[in-house]
N, C-alpha and C positions, 0 to 999 in steps of 0.2 A: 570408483575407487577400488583398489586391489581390496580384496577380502581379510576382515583383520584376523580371521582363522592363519591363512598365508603369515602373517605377521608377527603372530605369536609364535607359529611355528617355526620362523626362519630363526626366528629370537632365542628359540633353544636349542635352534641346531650351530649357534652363531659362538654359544656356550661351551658345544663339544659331546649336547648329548646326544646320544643316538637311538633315534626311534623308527621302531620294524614299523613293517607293513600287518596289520593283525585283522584280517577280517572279521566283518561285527558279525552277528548270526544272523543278518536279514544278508547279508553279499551270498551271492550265489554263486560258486566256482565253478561251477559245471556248465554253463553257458556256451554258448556254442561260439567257437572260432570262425574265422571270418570264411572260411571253405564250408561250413558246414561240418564239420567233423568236431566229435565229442570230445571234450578234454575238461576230465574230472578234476584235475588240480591245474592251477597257472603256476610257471614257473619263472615268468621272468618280469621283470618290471614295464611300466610302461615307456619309459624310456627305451630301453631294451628290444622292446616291438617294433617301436617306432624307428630307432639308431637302424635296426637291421635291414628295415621295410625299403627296398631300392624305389619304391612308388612314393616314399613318405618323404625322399630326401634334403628335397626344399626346407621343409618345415622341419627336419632334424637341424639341418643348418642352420637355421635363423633361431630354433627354440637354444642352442647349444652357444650360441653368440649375444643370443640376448641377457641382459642384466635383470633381475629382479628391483624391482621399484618401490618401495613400500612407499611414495608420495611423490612430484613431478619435482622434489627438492634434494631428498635422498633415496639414493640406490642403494642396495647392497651389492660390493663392488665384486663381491667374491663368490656373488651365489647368481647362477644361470636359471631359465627353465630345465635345461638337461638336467639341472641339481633338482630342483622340485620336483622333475618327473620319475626319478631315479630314487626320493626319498619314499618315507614311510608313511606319508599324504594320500588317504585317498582321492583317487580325483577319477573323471572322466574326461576324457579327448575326443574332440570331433577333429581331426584332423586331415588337414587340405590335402588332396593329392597332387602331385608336380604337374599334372594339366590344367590345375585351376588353379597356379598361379604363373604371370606372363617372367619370361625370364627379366624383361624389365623392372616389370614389380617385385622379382627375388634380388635382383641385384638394389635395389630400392632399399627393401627392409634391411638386409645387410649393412648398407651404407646408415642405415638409422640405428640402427645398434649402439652405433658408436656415437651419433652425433644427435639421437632425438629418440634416446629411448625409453624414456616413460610413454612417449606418443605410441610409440610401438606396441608397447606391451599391454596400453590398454584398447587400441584399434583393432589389433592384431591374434599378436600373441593366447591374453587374457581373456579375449572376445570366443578362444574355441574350446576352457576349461573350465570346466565346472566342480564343486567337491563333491565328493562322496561319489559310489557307483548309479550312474541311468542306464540300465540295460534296456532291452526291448523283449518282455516278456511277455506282458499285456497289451492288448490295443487299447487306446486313448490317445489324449491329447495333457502335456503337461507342459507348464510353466516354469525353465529351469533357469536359474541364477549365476551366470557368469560369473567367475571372481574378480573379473569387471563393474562387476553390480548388474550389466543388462541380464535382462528378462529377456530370454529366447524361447520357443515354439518348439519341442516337441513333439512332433506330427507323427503319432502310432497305430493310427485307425487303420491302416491297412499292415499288419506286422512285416510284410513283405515288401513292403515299399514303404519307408518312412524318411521323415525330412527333419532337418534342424533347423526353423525359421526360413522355410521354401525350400533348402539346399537337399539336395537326394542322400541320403545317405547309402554307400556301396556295399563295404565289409560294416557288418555290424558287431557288436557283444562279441568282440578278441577280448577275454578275460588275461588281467596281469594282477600281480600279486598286492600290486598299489591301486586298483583303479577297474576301470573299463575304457577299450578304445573302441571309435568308430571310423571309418574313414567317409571324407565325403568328396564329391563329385565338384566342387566349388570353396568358397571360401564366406563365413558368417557374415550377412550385410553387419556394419557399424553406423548408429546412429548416435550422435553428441546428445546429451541433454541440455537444457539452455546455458547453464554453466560451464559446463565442456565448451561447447559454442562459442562462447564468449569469452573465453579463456586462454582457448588453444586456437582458434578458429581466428585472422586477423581482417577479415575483412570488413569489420567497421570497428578501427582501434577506438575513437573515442567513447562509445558507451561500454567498449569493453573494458577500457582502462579504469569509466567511472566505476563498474560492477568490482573489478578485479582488485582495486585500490580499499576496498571494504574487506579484504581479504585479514585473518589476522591466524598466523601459525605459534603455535603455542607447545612449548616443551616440557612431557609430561613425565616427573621425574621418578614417580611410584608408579607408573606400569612399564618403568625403563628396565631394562637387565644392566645390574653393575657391575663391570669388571675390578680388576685391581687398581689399586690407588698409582697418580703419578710419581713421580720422582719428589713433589714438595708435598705429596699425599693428598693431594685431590683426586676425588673422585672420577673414575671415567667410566664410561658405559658402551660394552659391546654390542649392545642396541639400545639405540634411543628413540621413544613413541612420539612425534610429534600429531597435532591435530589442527587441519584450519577450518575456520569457521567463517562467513560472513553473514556480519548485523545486519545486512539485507533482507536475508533471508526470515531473520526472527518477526514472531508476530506482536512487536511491541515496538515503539517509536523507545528509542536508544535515547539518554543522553548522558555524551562524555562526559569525564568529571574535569576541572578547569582550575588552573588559578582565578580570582576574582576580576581582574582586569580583561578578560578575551570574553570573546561574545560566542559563546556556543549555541547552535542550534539543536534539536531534538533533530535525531536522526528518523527522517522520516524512510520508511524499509516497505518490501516490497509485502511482506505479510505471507510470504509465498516460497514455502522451500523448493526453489526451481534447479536443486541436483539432486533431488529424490526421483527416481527412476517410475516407481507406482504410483508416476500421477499424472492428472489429463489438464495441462495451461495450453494458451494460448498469448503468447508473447508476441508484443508489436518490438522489432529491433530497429532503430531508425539507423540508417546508413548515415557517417559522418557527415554530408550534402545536410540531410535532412539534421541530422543534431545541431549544425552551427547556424544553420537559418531561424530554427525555434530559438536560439539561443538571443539569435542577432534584434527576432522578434518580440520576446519579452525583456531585454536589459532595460528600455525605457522604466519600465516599473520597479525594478529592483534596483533603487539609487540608494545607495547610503551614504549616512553625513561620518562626521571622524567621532561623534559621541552624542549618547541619548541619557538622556534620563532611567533613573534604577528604579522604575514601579512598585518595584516589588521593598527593595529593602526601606523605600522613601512610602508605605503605606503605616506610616506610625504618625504620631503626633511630632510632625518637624515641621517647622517653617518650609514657606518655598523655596527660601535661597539654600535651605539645608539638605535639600535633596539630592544624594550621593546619582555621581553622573559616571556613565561605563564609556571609557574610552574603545575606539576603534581606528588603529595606526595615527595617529593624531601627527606624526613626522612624517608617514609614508604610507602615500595614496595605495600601495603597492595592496596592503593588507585590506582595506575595503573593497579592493576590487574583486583579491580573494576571495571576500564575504561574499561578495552577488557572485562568482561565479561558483561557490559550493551550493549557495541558496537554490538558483538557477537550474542546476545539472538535480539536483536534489526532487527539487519538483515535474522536474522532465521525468528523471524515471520511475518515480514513486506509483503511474498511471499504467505503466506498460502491460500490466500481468492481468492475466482472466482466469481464472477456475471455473473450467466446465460445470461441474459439479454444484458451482453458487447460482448458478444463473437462471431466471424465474424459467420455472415447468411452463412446457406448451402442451396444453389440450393435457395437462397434468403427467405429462413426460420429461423424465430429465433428460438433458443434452447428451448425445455421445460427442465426438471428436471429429466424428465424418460429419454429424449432423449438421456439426454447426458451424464447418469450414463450405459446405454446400450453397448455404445464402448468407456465411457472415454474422449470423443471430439475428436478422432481420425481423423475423416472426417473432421476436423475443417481445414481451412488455417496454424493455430497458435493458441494459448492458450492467452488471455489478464489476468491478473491478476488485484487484487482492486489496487495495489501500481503505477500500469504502466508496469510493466516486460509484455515483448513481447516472450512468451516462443516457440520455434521453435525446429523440430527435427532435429537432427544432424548426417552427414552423410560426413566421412572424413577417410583422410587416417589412424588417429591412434586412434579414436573409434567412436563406434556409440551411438547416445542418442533419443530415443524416447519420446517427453513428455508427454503420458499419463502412463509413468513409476513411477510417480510423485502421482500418486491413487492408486498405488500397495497397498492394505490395506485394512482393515474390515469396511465393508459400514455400516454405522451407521445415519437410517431416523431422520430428528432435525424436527421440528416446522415451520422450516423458510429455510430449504433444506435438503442438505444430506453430513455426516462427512466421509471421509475418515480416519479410525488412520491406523497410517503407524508404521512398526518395522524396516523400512528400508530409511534413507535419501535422497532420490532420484535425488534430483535436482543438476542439473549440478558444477562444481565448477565454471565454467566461469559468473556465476551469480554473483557470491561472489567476485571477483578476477578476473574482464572481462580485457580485452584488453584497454589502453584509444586513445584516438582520441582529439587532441585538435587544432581546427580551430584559426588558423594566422588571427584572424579581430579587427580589428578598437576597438572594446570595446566586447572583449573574452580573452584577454589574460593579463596578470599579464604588467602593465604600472606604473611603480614607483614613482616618484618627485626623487628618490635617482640618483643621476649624477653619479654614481658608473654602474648602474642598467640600465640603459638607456639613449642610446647617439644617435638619432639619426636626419635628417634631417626633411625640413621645409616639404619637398613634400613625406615623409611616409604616407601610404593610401591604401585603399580598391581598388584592381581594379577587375572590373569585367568581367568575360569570361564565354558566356553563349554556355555552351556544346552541344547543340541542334545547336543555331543559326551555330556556325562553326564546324558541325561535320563532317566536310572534315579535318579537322586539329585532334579533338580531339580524333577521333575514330582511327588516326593512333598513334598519339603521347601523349596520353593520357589525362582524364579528370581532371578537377579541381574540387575540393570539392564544393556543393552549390553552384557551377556556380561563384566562387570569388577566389579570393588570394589574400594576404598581399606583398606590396613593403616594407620592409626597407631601404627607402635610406641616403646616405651619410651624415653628419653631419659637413660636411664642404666638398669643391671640390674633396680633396685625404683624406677624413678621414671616415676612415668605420666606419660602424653602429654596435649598440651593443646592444640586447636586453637580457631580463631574460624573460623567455616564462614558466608561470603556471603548472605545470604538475598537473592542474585538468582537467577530461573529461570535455569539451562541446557539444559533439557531440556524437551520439548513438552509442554504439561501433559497428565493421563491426560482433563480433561475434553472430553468428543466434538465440541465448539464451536468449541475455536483449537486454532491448529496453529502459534501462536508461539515463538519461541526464546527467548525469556526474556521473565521476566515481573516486575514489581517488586511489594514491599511496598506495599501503600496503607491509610490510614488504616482500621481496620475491626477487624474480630474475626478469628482463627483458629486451627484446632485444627493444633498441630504436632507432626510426628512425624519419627522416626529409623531408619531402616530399617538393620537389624543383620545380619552374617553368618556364620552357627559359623565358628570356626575351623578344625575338620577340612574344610572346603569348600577350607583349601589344603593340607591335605596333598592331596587329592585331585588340584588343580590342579598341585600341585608334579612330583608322578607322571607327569600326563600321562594319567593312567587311570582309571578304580574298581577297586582290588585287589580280590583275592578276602573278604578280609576283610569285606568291605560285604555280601559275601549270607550267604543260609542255606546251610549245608552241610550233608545227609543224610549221616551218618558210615555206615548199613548199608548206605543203596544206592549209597554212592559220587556222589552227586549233587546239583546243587543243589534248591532246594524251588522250585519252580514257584508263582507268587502267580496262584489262580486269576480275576482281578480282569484284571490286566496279560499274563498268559500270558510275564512274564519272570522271570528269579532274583529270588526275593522278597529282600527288603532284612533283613539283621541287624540287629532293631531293639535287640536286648542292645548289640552292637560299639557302633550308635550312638551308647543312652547314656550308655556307657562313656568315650565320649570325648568329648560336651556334657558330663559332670561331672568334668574336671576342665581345665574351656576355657570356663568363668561368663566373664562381664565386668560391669563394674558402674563406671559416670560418672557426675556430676552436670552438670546443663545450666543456664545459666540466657541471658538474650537482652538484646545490648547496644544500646539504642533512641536515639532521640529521644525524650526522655518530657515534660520539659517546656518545650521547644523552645529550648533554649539549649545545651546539649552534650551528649554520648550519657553513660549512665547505664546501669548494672546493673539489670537486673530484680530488686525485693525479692522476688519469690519465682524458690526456685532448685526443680529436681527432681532428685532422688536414682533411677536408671532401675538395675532389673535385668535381665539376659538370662543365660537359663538355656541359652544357645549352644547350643539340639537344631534350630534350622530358623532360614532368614531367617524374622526377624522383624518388623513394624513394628510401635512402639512410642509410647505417645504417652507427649509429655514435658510438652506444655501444654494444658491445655484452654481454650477462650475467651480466647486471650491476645489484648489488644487492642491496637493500636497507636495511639496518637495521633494520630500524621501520617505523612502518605506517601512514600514515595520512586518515583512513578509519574515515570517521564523523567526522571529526574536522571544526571547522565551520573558525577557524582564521589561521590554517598551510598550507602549502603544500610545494616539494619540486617544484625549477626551474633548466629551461636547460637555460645555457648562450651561445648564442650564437653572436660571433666576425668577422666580416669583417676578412678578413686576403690579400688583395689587396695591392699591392706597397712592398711586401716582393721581396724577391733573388725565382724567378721562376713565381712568381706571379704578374707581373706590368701587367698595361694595355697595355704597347708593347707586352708582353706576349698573348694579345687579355683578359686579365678579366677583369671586372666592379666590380667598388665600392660598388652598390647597393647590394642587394638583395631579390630575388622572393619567401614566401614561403608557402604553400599551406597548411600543417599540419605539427604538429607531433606527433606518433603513439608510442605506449610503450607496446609493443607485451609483454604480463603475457607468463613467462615459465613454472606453472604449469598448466595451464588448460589443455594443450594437443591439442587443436586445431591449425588449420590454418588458417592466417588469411590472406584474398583478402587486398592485401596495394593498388595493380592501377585497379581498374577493367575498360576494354578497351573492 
């Protein structure tokens, strides 16, 4: 973007007032003219130099035609560079001599003046001025700032030969009264940033439209300059500041504000200012091909019904027929379709961005930009994304996924790093469609006021079992999630517990792909399961210890029995079972949906689940359970597992050895298309 220095300045010159050229005490006037010859004062402007310079005259022409652009929306109609270079702006000019540009490309930018000149003045024009004076006084190397925004290369080390980002520079330090000029032998390579790219650039309109479309220009009326009132005395402004922004960019998930009726999603954003120039991404750009085949790919999943139930406002003490329900076009399929195709495009590019700078140290070195376009981040642990995705290669029995598969595509150098555009989708489905995981805690899972929804005792509660401290118990009989579990207990002495348990992820899925915080239900198949925890796992936590009771005890030699396997006190596998039989538990689950898209509904088929309470267990309660439709980005649905005590039935009493309680650790909703496997107890 032009420089708001530029902006401010045109703004008072736009006023009528007029501001000299006043060198500051660090410009040096005495700088030597492009002949080498002394000239203690400059006398003429940089305009002036250049107007006169018969070598310069291309670029007289074009700067003297060109518009000033304060945004690619408004120009100021009345102000040239010839005005800029002429005013009382310091600046610096690296400017092209008529051999380094082809009369084609003059008669080119000429014709863009008129017809595409913001593209001009920032490829161009803008690409060869800098503020304030760079002379070549000293040798070095400096980083100077286009009023473009780019970063170009000052190359000084040799004072006799120096370059402006490669380009030779010929006549150097022509001191003028506004500035410094230099001439060079070529013309500033121009590089887009990924927003420029995308912007201006139309070779894959549809991701560009999605980025572009997040766009929001904003009119800002206190750093306006106000002119005189109209004829009915409104105010007008002989410059006006606008600023655009896109929500993309910001490092927070957005969400619009709405009438109560429309289903808004959180805008999920890339986390990644990708038109800031001082930075090193790597962006995947999917060419249109590849945008509508991912698209064509994932719609299966992303079904939506005409209306869902309101989770959120319906978490009071309402009956179930009283829970307010959020429509979605309920006349006109037109507006659901809408939904899955913002949902869609939403989650397509939320993945694209890399930050050099995040991605884990090799051999304790961070990435450069060559480094890591060299092998793709191969040698990396994992891939980090701007969003949080944890991308990992995958290696299983029914396929394999490498993630630097994911760069397969035409490298494309930006301003601000380097584009991969891809003709081919790369990334895993279990990205899109992971696995969910949802931790049984205290304040994680879906807890109603509806007495329908939730029935359980005074002492339900987090107990904690830390897998380290007793890993004589845990490394045989398996871990607990986070070191915790959930108690359900009873709700009166013989009356089982009842909860409804959120099918939204809270916990990262176990698949090696994402490393998402939550994950939704989406339209598809999955195998669901309930991950259970003996009982005695709190007596154990209660203690604080493993009593003696838990191992073998040699009564001749006074000792415990050494498990030759572990080299610790073998485990009392009698005590054990002693204590899984009479610590059963036994529920029935069934899962409250969207089924056929008008209000949630009971599953017709329920499962009746046994646990023989000797080890965590997971347990499946569903096979192939399918969902209708999605709840991917819904900020207020989602579906629940209900699950019921089933204690004091015909096989089920506590003479039978079961408890009322129940212990439960998660529950896991294994996705049937991704194709992977997933670790349920790792032990």
């Amino acid at each position: 973007m032009a420089n708001n220095k530029f902006n401010k300045y045109i703004g008072a010159v736009a006023l009528g007032v007029v501001i000299t050229a006043v060198p500051s005490c660090k410009d040096d006037l005495s700088d030597f003219r492009g002949d080498g010859t002394s000239s203690p004062v400059a006398t003429e402007s940089l305009w002036e130099l250049i107007n006169s310079n018969p070598n310069l005259s291309k670029f007289a022409s074009i700067a003297q035609k060109a518009k000033y652009w304060k945004d690619e929306k408004h120009p100021v109609k009345t102000y040239t560079y010839a005005d800029i270079l002429k005013s009382g702006q310091l600046a610096t000019v690296w400017a092209p001599e008529n051999d380094a540009i082809s009369d084609e490309d003059y008669n080119s930018m000429l014709e863009r003046c008129e017809t595409d000149g913001y593209n001009l003045q920032q490829q161009f024009i803008s690409n060869h001025i800098a503020l304030w004076r760079r002379n070549v006084s000293t040798s070095g190397i400096d980083t100077i700032k286009m009023i473009n925004g780019k970063n170009m290369i000052f190359d000084k080390s040799d004072t006799a030969n120096c370059f402006i980002q490669g380009i030779p520079v010929d006549k150097k330090n022509i001191p003028a009264v506004n500035g410094t000029l230099h001439t060079i032998k070529g013309t500033t390579p121009f590089l887009y940033n990924f927003y420029e790219y995308l912007k201006f650039n139309s070779a894959n309109p549809l991701i560009s439209k999605y980025v572009v479309s997040n766009d929001t220009t904003q009119f800002y009326k206190d750093e306006s300059i106000e002119g005189l009132p109209d004829e009915n005395g409104n105010p007008t402004y002989v410059d006006s500041v606008y600023r655009t922004t896109n929500i993309l960019f910001d490092s927070y998930n957005y969400l619009p504000k709405s009438d109560a009726e429309k289903w808004d999603m959180p805008k999920k954003c890339f986390h990644a200012r990708i038109n800031q120039e001082d930075s090193a991404f790597i962006m995947i750009i999917p060419t249109d091909e590849a945008w509508q085949k991912a698209k064509q790919k994932l719609a299966p999943f992303y079904k939506y019904p005409q209306q869902y139930e309101d989770k959120v406002k319906g978490d009071v003490a309402l009956k179930a027929s009283e829970v307010p329900i959020r429509k979605i076009g309920e006349k006109d399929s037109k507006e659901i379709d809408s939904l899955m195709n913002m949902s869609i495009e939403m989650d397509l590019a939320a993945p694209l961005v890399f930050n050099i700078n995040k991605q884990p140290k090799v051999n304790g070195k961070l990435w450069t930009l060559e480094d890591f376009i060299g092998n793709k981040g191969a040698t990396a642990e994992y891939l980090l994304n701007t969003f949080g995705d944890t991308l990992r290669n995958i290696t299983g029995p029914n396929y394999t996924w490498d993630k630097t598969s994911i760069f397969n595509g035409n490298l494309i150098k930006m301003s601000n790093g380097y584009a991969y555009e891809v003709t081919d989708w790369a990334f895993p489905l279990a990205l899109y469609k992971p696995d969910i995981e949802v931790e049984i805690d205290g304040g994680k899972f879906y807890q109603t006021g509806m007495q329908s929804a939730f029935k359980v005792g005074t002492d339900t509660r987090t107990i904690s079992f830390n897998n380290s401290t007793y890993a004589d118990i845990a490394n045989k009989y398996g871990h607990v999630s986070r070191n915790n579990y959930y108690y359900l207990s009873p709700s009166g002495p013989t009356v089982n517990p009842h909860a409804e348990i959120k099918l939204r992820g809270n916990l990262p899925s176990t698949s090696p792909v994402v490393g998402a915080s939550r994950a939704d239900v989406m339209s598809g198949k999955y195998d669901i399961y309930v991950v259970m925890v003996p009982e005695w796992y709190n007596t154990i936590s209660a203690k604080g210890e493993i009593s003696q009771d838990f191992y073998e005890y040699d009564e001749e030699t006074e000792s415990y029995v050494i498990d030759e396997e572990t080299g610790r006190p073998k485990i009392n596998q009698h005590y054990i079972d002693s204590l899984a039989n009479i610590s059963k538990m036994c529920f029935n689950c069934y899962v409250r949906y969207s089924k056929d898209g008008k209000k949630e509904t009971k599953s017709s088929t329920s499962a009746t689940i046994t646990f023989d309470g000797s080890k965590v267990d997971t347990l499946l309660v569903f096979e192939d359970f399918e969902f209708p439709y999605s709840y991917k980005n819904l900020t207020y649905s989602y579906p629940v597992l209900a699950i019921d005590g089933k204690t004091g039935g015909k096989g089920y009493k506590t003479t039978d050895g079961f408890i009322y309680g129940l212990h439960i650790d998660r529950v896991i909703l294994r996705s049937k298309e991704t194709g992977e496997e997933t670790i349920l107890d790792p032990q």
